[in-house]
Structure formats: structure tokens, C-alpha cells
FIZA-462556 format. One line per field, with one value per residue (C-alpha): residue in one letter; residue number from 1; x, y, z. Coordinates in nm, 4 decimals. Example, Ala and Ser with C-alpha at 12.3 -4.5 7.8 and 13.67 -1.06 7.14 Angstrom:
r = (A / S)
k = (1 / 2)
X = (1.2300 / 1.3670)
Y = (-0.4500 / -0.1060)
Z = (0.7800 / 0.7140)
***
This chain:
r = (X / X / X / X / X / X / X / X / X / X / X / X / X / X / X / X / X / X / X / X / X / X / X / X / X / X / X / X / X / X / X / X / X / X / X / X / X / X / X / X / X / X / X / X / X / X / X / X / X / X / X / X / X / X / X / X / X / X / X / X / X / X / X / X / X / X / X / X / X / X / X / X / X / X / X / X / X / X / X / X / X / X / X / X / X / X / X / X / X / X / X / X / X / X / X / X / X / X / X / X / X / X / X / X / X / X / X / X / X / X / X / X / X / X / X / X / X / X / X / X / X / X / X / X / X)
k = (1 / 2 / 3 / 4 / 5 / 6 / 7 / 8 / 9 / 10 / 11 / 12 / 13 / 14 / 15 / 16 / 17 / 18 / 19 / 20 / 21 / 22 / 23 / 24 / 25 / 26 / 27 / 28 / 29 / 30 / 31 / 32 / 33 / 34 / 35 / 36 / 37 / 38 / 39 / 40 / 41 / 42 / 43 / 44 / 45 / 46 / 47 / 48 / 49 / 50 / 51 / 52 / 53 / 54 / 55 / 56 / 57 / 58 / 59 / 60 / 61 / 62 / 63 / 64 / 65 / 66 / 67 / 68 / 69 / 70 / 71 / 72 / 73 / 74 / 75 / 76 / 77 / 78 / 79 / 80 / 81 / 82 / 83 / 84 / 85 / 86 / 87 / 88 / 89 / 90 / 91 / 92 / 93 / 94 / 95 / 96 / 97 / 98 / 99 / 100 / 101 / 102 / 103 / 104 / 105 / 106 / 107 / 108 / 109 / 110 / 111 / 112 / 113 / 114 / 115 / 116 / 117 / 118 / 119 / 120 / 121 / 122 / 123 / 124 / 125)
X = (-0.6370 / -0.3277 / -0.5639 / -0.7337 / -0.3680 / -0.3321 / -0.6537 / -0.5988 / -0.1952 / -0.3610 / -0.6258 / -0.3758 / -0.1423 / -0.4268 / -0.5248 / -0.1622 / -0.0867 / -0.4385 / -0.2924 / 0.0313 / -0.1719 / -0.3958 / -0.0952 / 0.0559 / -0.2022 / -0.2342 / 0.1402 / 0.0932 / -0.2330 / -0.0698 / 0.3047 / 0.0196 / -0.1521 / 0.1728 / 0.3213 / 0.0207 / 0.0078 / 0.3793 / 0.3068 / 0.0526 / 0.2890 / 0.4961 / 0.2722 / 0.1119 / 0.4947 / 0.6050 / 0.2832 / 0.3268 / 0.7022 / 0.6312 / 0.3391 / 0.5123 / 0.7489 / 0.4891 / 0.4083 / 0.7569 / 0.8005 / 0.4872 / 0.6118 / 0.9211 / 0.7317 / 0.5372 / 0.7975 / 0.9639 / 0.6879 / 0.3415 / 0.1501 / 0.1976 / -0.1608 / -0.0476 / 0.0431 / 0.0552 / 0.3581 / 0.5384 / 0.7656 / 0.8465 / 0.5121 / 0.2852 / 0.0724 / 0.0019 / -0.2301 / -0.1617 / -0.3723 / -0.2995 / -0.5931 / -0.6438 / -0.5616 / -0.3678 / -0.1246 / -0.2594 / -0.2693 / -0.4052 / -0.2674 / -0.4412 / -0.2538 / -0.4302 / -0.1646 / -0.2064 / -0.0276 / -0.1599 / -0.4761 / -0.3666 / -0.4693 / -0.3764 / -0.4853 / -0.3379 / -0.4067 / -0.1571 / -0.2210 / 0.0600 / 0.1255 / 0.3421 / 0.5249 / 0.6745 / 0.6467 / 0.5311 / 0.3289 / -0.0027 / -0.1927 / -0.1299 / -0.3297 / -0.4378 / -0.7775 / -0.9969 / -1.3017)
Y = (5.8978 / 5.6877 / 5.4229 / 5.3965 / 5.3433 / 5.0656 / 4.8955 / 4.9525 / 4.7897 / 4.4904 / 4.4712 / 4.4614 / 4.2103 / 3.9806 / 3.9825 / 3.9440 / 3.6266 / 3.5013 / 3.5770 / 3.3674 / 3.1061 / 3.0103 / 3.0031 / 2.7665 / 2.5100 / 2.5281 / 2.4661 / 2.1597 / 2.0678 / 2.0281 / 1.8426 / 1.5820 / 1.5417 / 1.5363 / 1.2595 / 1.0398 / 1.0199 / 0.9217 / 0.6716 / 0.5134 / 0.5419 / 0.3732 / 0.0623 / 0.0679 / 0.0367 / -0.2585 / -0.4273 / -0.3897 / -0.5486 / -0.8412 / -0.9088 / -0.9528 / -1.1367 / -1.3929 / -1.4591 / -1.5019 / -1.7486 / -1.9369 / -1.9562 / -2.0852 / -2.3636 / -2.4474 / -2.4910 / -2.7180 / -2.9093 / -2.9018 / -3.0125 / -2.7198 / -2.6289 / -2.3092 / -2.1856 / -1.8866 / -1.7273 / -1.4029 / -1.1480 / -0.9116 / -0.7631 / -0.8890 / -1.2357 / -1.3897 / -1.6808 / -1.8278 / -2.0562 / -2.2850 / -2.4603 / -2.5591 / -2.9326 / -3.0830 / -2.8269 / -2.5116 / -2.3733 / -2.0730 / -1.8624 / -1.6846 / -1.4720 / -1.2194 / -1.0663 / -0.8134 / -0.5590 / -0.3191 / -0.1731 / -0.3091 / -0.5916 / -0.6716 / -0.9576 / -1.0892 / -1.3749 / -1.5345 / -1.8319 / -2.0454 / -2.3467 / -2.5618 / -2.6712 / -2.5258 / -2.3153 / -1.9410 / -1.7066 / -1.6510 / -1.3982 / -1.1753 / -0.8847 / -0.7534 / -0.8036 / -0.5401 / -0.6157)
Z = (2.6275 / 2.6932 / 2.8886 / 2.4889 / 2.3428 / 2.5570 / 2.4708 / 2.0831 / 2.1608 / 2.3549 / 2.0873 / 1.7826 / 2.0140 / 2.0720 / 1.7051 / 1.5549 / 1.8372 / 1.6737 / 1.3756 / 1.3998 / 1.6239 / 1.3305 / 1.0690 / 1.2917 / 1.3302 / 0.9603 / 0.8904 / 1.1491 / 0.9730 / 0.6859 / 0.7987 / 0.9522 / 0.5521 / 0.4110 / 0.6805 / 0.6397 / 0.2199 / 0.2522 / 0.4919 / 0.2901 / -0.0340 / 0.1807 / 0.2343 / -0.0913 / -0.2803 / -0.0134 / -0.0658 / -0.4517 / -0.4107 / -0.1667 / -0.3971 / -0.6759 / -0.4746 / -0.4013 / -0.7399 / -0.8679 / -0.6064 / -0.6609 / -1.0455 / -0.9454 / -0.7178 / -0.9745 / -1.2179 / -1.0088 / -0.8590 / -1.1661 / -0.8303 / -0.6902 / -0.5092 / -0.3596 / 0.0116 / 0.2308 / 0.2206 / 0.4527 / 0.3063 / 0.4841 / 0.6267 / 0.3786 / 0.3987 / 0.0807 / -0.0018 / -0.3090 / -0.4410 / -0.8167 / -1.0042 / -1.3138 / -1.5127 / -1.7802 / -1.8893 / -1.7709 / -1.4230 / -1.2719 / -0.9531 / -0.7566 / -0.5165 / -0.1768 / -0.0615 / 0.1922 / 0.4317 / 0.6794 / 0.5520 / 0.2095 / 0.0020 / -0.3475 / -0.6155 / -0.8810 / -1.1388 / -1.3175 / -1.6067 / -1.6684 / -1.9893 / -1.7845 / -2.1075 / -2.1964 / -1.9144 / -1.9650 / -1.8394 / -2.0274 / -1.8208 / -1.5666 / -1.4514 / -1.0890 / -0.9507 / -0.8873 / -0.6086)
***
């Protein structure tokens, strides 16, 4: 009789360590999930910044200079190639800016005078 005590103590051991075993690969699981969509908030936001920070500079180029054709630029972590078209008094910018696993597009139309911003909205592929 007390060798079956033992057994049913071992049993209830082994299935409570189980137990707490599986709970903590799920709590790990999960810190791992939660680390990895911060990280990529992370990238997406500083990609979203530097982008933008591309096209103001790009609009303060070609303010300066109307034959601006465009560049690549570095901020930061993030490569952007900008590249202006257009004729006459209009101009266009396109900018591919990306980071990591990132990329981001934006088009911007500009009236060189006076000088304003027409359009600007992010590409989609």
C-alpha cells in the first residue's frame, strides 16, 4: 500500500512539473510575440520619420535648385532614392525609401512658383 502512495505522489509531481513546464514555455512564447511586434513598430515608425525626412529635404533642394533631378540620400538607417521629373513649372518626386525589411513610397507634385506642394500621397505596390 505505501509503495501505491508513492506512485500516485510521483504521478501527481510529474504531472504538476508538466503542468508549470508548459505554462512556462507559453509565457516565453508569448514575451518572444510581444518583443518581435515592437521591434517591427520600431522600424516601421523610423522608416516613416527618415522618409518623410527625405522628402522635406528633396523640397528644400528643389526649391533652391528647379533642376533638381533627385539623389539617394541616408538618414539614419534608411536609403532613399529620390527621383524629380516633370517640365515647365511642375515637378514630380518620387521617393523609395527603405529600412530593414521596410520600404516605403511616396509621390509628391510640386508648382515651382510659386512653390507649393500639390500632391502628396504614399504608394502602395
Amino acid at each position: 500500500m505505501k509503495n501505491k502512495k508513492g506512485e500516485a505522489v510521483l504521478i501527481g509531481v510529474v504531472i504538476i512539473s508538466m503542468i508549470i513546464l508548459i505554462i512556462g514555455i507559453s509565457m516565453t512564447m508569448l514575451n518572444l510575440s510581444v518583443i518581435q511586434i515592437s521591434r517591427n513598430h520600431t522600424n516601421a515608425t523610423t522608416l516613416y520619420v527618415n522618409t518623410e525626412g527625405c522628402a522635406e529635404e528633396s523640397l528644400i533642394r528643389l526649391n533652391r535648385h528647379n533642376d533638381y533631378t533627385g539623389e539617394t540620400l541616408v538618414i539614419d538607417t534608411t536609403t532613399c532614392i529620390i527621383i524629380v521629373s516633370g517640365s515647365g513649372g511642375t515637378r514630380t518626386i518620387n521617393i523609395s525609401a527603405s529600412d530593414a525589411d521596410y520600404t516605403r513610397k511616396l509621390q509628391i507634385g510640386v508648382i515651382l512658383s510659386p512653390f507649393s506642394i500639390s500632391s502628396w500621397q504614399d504608394i502602395t505596390t
